[in-house]
N, C-alpha and C positions, 0 to 999 in steps of 0.2 A: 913812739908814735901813738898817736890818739886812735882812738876805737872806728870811727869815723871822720874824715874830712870835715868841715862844714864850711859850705860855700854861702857865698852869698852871690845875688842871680842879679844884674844894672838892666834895663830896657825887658817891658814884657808885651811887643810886640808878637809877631806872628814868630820870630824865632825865638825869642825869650819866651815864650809861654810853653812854647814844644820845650827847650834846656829845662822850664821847672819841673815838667811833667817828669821827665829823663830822672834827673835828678831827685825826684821826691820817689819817683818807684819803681825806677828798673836802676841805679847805677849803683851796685852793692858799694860797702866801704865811706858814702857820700851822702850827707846829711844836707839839703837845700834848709839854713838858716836864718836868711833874710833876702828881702827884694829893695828895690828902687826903680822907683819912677814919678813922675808926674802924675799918670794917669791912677793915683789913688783907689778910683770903684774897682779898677780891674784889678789893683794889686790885693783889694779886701778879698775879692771872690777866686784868685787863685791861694793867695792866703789857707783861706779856710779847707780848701780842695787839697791841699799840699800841707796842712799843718806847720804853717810858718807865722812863726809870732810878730816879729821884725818887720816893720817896714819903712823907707825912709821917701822923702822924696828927694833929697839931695845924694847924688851918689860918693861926695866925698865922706858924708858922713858914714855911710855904709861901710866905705874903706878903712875906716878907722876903729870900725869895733875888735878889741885886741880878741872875741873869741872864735872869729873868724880866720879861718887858713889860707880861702881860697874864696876866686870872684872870677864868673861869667861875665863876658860884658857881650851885650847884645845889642847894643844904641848904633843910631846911623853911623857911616864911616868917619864923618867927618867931628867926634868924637872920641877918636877910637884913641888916639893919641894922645888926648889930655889924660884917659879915663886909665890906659894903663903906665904913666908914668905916674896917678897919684898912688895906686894900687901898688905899684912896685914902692914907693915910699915909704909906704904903710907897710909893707913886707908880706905882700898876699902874694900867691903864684895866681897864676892868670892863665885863661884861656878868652879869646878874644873873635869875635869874626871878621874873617878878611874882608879890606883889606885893612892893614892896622894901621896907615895913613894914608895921604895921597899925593905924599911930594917923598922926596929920599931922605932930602934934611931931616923930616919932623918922622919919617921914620927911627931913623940912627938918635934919634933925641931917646924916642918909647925904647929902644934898644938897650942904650946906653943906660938908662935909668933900670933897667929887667939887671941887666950886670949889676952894676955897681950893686942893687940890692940883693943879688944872686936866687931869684924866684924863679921857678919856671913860669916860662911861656909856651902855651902849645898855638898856634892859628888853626884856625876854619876850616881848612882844605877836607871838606869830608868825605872825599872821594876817592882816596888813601883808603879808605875804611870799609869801603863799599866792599861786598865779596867779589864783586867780577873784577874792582880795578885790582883788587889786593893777590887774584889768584892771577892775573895777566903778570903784577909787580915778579910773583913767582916763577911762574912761567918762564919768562926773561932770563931772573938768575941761575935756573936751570937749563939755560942755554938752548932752548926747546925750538927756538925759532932763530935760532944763531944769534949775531952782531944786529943788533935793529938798525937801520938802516931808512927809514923814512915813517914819521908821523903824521897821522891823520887826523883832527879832534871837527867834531860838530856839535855845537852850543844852541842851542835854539829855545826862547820862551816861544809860548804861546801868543800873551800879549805884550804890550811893553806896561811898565809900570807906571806909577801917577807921574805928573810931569812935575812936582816936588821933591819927589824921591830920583826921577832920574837928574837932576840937574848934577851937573858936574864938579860942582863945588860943595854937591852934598853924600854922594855915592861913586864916583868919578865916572859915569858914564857907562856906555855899552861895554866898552873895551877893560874898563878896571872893574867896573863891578862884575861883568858875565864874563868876560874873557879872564880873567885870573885863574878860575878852576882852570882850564885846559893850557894858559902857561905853566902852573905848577905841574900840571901832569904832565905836561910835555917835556921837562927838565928831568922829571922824577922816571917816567917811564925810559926816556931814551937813554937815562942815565950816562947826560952831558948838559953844560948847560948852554944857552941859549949865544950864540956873540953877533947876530944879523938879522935886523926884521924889514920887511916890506909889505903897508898894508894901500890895501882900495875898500874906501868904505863909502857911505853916503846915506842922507834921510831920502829912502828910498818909496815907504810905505806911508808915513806917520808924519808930516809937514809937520807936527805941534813940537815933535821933536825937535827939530830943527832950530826954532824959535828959544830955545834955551840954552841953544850949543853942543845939541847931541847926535847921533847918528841911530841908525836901526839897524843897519845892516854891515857888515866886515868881512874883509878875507886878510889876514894875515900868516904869509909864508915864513919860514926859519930857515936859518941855516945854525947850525950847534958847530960847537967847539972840536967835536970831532969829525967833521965834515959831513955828517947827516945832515936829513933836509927835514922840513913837516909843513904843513898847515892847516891854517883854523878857518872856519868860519862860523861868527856868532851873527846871530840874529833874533830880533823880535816880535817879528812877526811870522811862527810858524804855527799857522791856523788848524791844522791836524791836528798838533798837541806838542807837550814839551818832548822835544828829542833832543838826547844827551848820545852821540856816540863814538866812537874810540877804536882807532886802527892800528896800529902797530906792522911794517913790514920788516920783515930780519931779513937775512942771507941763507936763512935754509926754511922759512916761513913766514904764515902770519897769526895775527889775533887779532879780534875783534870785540868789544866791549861796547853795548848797547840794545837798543832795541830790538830782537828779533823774536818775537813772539813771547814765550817766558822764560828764553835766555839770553843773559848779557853777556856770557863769556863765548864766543866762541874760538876755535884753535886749532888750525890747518897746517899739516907738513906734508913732505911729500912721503913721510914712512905714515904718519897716523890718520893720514887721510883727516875727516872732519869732524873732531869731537864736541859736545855739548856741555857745558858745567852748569845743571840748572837751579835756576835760586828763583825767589819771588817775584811777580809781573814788575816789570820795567818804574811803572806811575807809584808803586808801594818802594821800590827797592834802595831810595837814601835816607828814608825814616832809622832802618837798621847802622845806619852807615853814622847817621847823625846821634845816634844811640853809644856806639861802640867809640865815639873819638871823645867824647864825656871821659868815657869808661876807662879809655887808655890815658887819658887827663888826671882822670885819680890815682893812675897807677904809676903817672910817670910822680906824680909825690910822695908816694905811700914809697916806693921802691927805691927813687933815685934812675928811673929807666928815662932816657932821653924821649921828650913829645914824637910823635908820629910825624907832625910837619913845628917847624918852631920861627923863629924870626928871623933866621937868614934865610927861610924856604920862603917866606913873606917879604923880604927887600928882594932877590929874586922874579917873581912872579910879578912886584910890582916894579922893576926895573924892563920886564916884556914889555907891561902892558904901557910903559909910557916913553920908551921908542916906536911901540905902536902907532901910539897919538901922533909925536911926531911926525913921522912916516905919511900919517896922513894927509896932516895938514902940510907940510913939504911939498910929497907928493914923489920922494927920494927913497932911497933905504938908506936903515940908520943902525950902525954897529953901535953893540950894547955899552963900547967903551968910550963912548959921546955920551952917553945919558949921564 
C-alpha cells in the first residue's frame, strides 16, 4: 500500500471546498492530488492554499490519471451517476454525496459499475459520524433503552435553497435532498428497514417553490419491517435556525439527539434517570462529523474495512424518500415493495 492515498477532489463548491480543506490537512494517510471544475479562479486559489498542482476542468479527465487511487465527488445530484460509474471504470474508489442518483435504475447502473470494478464506495450520510448519532448508534446496541420501538427525526433548514438547486430534476427536491439524512438514519438507528410510508406535504411558506414542482414542508410517518413505527418532518422554513433532531423510543427508554443547549445526546431510563453526553454547540457539531467519514473513507482503503454507509445504505434511503413522493402526490400510503 502506498504511503498515502491520493485523491483527487470533482465539484468545489461549498462542500467540495470544506472535502479540500479535510483532505489537504486534517485526514492523515490522504494526499488531496488534483481538482476539477469549471470554475477554474476558484480551483487556482484553493490549489495554492492546498498545494495541489493538478487541475482539470473536465472531470473524466481527472479520473483517468493512473496516479490517483481515490475521488471525492461533490457535483450537484444530478451528476452523481455519470461521475461515479466513470470513476469506477477508471478503477478509483469513491466517496460521493448523497444522493448518488435520483431514480433506482440509474442507481443500480452506479452500483453495478462500483462491482464489477470492485472499488469502494462509501456515501454522504455524515451523521453516522457525528458523536451524538454515533454514541445513540451505541447506546442501542447496548440494549440501554431496550427494543426501539418508535422513531422521531426533525429536518429543518433555515431557508430554502436557490430555486436552481432546488428543482427536482437537479437535487430531487425537499424529500430526496433533506429527507435522506433522517431515512438513512431512520433504517440505521431502528435497525429495520423501512416497508410503509405515508406522507402530507405542501408549498406551505415559499409559492416560488411551488412553481418548479417543490414543496417546503413534509411529515412523513413509517411503519419498519419489524412493526415499529417513526416520523419525520422536514422543512424549510425554520427561521430560528437550522434544527437537526433525533428521538429514539425503546421498551425500557429513550434518547434524544439534537439541539439542547451543548448537548446532542441525551439518554433517559428509568434506572439512569437523565444523563448528558456533552460535545461541541449543536451549529459547529457536523463539521467533525464531515471530517471523520473522509477519515473512515481512507481507511476503509488503506485496511479493507467496510464504508460507514455504502451503496445499498444509498438505494435504501433513496427507495424512502421516493415512496415518499409518491405518497404525496397520490395522497395514499405506499409500501416500499411498489417503488
Amino acid at each position: 500500500m502506498k504511503e498515502n492515498i491520493r485523491v483527487g477532489l470533482v465539484g468545489l463548491g461549498r462542500m467540495g471546498t470544506m472535502y479540500a480543506q479535510h483532505l489537504a490537512f486534517a485526514v492523515p494517510d490522504a494526499e488531496l492530488a488534483a481538482l476539477a471544475t469549471r470554475r477554474v479562479h476558484i480551483a487556482r486559489d484553493l490549489a495554492r492554499q492546498c498545494d495541489v498542482a493538478a487541475i482539470y476542468t473536465d472531470p473524466c479527465q481527472l479520473f483517468q490519471q493512473e496516479s490517483l487511487d481515490a475521488v471525492v465527488i461533490a457535483t450537484p445530484t444530478a451528476t452523481h451517476k455519470d461521475f461515479i460509474m466513470a470513476a469506477a471504470r477508471a478503477g478509483k474508489h469513491i466517496f460521493c454525496e448523497k444522493p448518488i442518483a435520483l431514480t433506482l435504475e440509474e442507481t443500480d447502473e452506479a452500483l453495478q459499475a462500483v462491482r464489477e470494478a470492485g472499488v469502494v464506495l462509501q456515501v454522504g450520510f455524515m451523521r453516522r459520524c457525528d458523536a451524538g448519532y454515533a454514541a445513540a448508534k451505541q447506546q442501542i446496541a447496548d440494549g440501554v433503552i431496550g427494543e426501539p420501538v418508535m422513531y422521531k427525526g426533525i429536518g429543518r433548514d433555515p431557508v430554502p435553497p436557490p430555486l436552481d438547486y432546488a428543482r427536482p430534476e437537479i437535487s430531487g427536491g425537499l424529500l430526496l435532498d433533506l429527507g435522506s439524512h433522517d431515512f438513512d438514519l431512520a433504517r440505521w438507528l431502528m435497525g429495520s428497514e423501512v416497508s410503509r410510508v405515508c406522507t402530507e406535504a405542501g408549498t406551505l411558506v415559499f409559492p416560488d417553490l411551488k412553481t418548479i414542482g417543490d414543496i417546503d414542508n413534509a411529515v412523513v410517518n413509517l411503519r419498519f419491517e419489524n412493526g415499529s413505527i417513526g416520523n419525520i418532518d422536514v422543512s424549510r422554513n425554520a427561521v430560528y435556525g437550522y434544527d437537526i433532531r433525533t428521538e429514539i423510543l425503546g421498551a425500557e427508554g429513550c434518547l434524544q439527539i439534537g439541539y439542547l443547549r451543548h448537548t446532542p445526546l441525551v439518554v433517559m431510563t428509568r434506572t439512569r434517570g437523565v444523563s448528558h453526553d456533552t460535545v461541541p454547540f449543536f451549529l459547529e457539531r457536523f463539521s467533525p462529523a464531515y471530517k471523520e467519514q473522509i477519515r473512515l473513507f481512507i481507511r476503509a482503503i488503506c485496511e479493507g474495512t467496510a464504508p460507514l454507509a455504502d451503496g445499498h445504505d444509498a438505494r435504501k434511503a433513496l427507495e424512502i424518500g421516493l415512496a415518499a413522493i409518491r405518497s404525496y402526490k397520490t395522497g395514499q400510503p405506499v409500501e416500499l415493495a411498489e417503488v
